[in-house]
MIZA-385147 format. One record per residue (C-alpha): residue number from 1; residue in three letters; chain; x negated, y negated, z. Coordinates in pm, whole numbers. Example, Ala and Ser with C-alpha at 12.3 -4.5 7.8 and 13.67 -1.06 7.14 Angstrom:
<node><i>1</i><aa>ALA</aa><ch>A</ch><u>-1230</u><v>450</v><w>780</w></node>
<node><i>2</i><aa>SER</aa><ch>A</ch><u>-1367</u><v>106</v><w>714</w></node>
***
This chain:
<node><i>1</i><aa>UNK</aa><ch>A</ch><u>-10264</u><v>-10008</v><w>7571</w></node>
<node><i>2</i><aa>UNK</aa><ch>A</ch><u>-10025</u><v>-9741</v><w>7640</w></node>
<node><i>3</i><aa>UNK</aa><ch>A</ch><u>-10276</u><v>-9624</v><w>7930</w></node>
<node><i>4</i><aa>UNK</aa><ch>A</ch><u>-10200</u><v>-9951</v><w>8088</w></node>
<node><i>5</i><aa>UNK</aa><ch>A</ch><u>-9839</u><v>-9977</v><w>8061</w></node>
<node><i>6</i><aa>UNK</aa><ch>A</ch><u>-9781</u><v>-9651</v><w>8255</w></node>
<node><i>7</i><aa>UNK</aa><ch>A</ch><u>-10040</u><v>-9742</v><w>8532</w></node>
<node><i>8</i><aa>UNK</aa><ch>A</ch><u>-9885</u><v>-10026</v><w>8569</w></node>
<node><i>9</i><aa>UNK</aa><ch>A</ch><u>-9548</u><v>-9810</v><w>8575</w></node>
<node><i>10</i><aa>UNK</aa><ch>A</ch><u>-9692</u><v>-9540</v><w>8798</w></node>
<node><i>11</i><aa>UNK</aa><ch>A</ch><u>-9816</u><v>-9827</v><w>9043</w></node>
<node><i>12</i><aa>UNK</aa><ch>A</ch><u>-9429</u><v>-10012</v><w>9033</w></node>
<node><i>13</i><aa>UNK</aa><ch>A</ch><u>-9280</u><v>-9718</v><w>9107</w></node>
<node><i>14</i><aa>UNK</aa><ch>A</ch><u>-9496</u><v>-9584</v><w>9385</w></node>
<node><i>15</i><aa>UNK</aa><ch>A</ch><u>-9456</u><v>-9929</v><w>9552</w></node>
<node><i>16</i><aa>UNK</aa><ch>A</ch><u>-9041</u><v>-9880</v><w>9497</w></node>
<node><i>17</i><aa>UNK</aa><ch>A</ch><u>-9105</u><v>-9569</v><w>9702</w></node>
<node><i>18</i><aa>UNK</aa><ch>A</ch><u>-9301</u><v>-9721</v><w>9997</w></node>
<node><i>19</i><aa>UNK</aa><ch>A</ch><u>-9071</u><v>-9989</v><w>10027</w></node>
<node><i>20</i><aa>UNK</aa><ch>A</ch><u>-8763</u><v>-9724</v><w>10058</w></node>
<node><i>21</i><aa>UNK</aa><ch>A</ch><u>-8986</u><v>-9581</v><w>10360</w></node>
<node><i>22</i><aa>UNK</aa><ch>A</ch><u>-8998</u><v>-9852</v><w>10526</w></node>
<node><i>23</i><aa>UNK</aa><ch>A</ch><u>-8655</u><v>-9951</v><w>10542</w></node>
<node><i>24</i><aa>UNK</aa><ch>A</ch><u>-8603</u><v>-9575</v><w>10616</w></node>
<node><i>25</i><aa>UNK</aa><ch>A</ch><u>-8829</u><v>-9622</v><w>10885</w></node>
<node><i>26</i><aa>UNK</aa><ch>A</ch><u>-8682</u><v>-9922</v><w>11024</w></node>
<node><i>27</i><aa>UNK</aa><ch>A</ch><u>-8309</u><v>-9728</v><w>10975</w></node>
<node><i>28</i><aa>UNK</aa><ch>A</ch><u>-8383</u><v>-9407</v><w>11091</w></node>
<node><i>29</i><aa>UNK</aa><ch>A</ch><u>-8418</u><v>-9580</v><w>11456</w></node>
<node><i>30</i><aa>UNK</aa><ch>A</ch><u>-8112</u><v>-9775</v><w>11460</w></node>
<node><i>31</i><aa>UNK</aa><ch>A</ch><u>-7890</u><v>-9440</v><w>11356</w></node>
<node><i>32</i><aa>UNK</aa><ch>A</ch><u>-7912</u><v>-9042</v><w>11368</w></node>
<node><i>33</i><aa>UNK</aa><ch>A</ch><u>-8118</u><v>-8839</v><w>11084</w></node>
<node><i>34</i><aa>UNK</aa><ch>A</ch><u>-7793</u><v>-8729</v><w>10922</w></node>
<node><i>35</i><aa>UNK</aa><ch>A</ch><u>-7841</u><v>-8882</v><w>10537</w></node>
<node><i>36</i><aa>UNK</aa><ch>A</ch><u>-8113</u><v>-8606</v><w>10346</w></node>
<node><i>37</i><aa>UNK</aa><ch>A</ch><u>-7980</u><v>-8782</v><w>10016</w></node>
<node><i>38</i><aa>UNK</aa><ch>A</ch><u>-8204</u><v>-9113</v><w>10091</w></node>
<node><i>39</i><aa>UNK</aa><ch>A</ch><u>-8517</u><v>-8879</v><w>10211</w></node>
<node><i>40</i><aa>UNK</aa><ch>A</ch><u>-8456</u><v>-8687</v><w>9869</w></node>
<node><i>41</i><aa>UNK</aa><ch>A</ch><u>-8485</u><v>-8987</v><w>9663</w></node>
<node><i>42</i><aa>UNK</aa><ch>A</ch><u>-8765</u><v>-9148</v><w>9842</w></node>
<node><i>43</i><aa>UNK</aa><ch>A</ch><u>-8958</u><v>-8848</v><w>9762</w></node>
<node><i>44</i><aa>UNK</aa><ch>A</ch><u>-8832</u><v>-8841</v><w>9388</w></node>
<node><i>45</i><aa>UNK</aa><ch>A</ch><u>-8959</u><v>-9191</v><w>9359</w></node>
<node><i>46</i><aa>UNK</aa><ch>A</ch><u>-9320</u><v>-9069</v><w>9499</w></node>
<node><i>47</i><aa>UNK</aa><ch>A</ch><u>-9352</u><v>-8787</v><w>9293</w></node>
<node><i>48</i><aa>UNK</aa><ch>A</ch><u>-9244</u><v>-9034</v><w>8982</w></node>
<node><i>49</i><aa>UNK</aa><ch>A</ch><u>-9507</u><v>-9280</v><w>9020</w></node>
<node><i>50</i><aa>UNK</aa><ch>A</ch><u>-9756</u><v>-9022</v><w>9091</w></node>
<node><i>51</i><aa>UNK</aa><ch>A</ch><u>-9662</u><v>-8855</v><w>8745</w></node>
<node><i>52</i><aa>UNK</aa><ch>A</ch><u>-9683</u><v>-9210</v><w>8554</w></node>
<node><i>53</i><aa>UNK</aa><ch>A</ch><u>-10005</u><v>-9299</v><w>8709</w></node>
<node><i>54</i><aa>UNK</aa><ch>A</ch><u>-10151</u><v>-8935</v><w>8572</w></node>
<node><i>55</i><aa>UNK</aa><ch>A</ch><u>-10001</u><v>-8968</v><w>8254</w></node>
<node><i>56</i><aa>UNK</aa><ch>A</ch><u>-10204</u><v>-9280</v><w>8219</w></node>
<node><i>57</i><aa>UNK</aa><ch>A</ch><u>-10525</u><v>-9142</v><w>8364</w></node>
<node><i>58</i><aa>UNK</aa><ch>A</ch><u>-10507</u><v>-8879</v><w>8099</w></node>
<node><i>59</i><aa>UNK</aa><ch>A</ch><u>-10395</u><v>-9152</v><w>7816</w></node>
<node><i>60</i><aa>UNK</aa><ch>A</ch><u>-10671</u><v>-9353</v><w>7883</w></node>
<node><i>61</i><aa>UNK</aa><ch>A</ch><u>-10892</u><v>-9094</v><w>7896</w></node>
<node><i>62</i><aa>UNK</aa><ch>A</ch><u>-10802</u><v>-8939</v><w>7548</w></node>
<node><i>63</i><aa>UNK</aa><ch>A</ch><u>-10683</u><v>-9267</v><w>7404</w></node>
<node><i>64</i><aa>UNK</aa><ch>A</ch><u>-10382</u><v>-9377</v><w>7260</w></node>
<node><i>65</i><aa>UNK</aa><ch>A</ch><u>-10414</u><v>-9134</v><w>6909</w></node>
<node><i>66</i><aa>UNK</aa><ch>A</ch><u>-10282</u><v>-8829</v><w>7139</w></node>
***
């Protein structure tokens, strides 16, 4: 069950990140590439759901008893 919760974490998160992109996106045109912070976190968020969605991979695959 555990497996499941962080998939379904890991998959949350990662769509969180694509949704910052795309109003980053849509921003970016409207004013000048000055704020790094926003690109930072976007990234963070990414590299977060990727993590979550391994960690269940390998929960599921050894089971819950780890």
């Amino acid at each position: 069950m555990g497996e499941l919760i962080d998939r379904i974490k890991g998959d949350v998160n990662e769509a969180v990140g694509k949704a910052k992109r795309a109003m980053a996106e849509k921003d970016s045109a409207a004013r000048a590439d000055k704020d790094a912070k926003p690109a930072v976190e976007r990234a963070a968020q990414e590299v977060k759901s990727k993590s979550r969605q391994f960690i269940g991979r390998v929960k599921a695959a050894l089971g819950d008893d780890f």
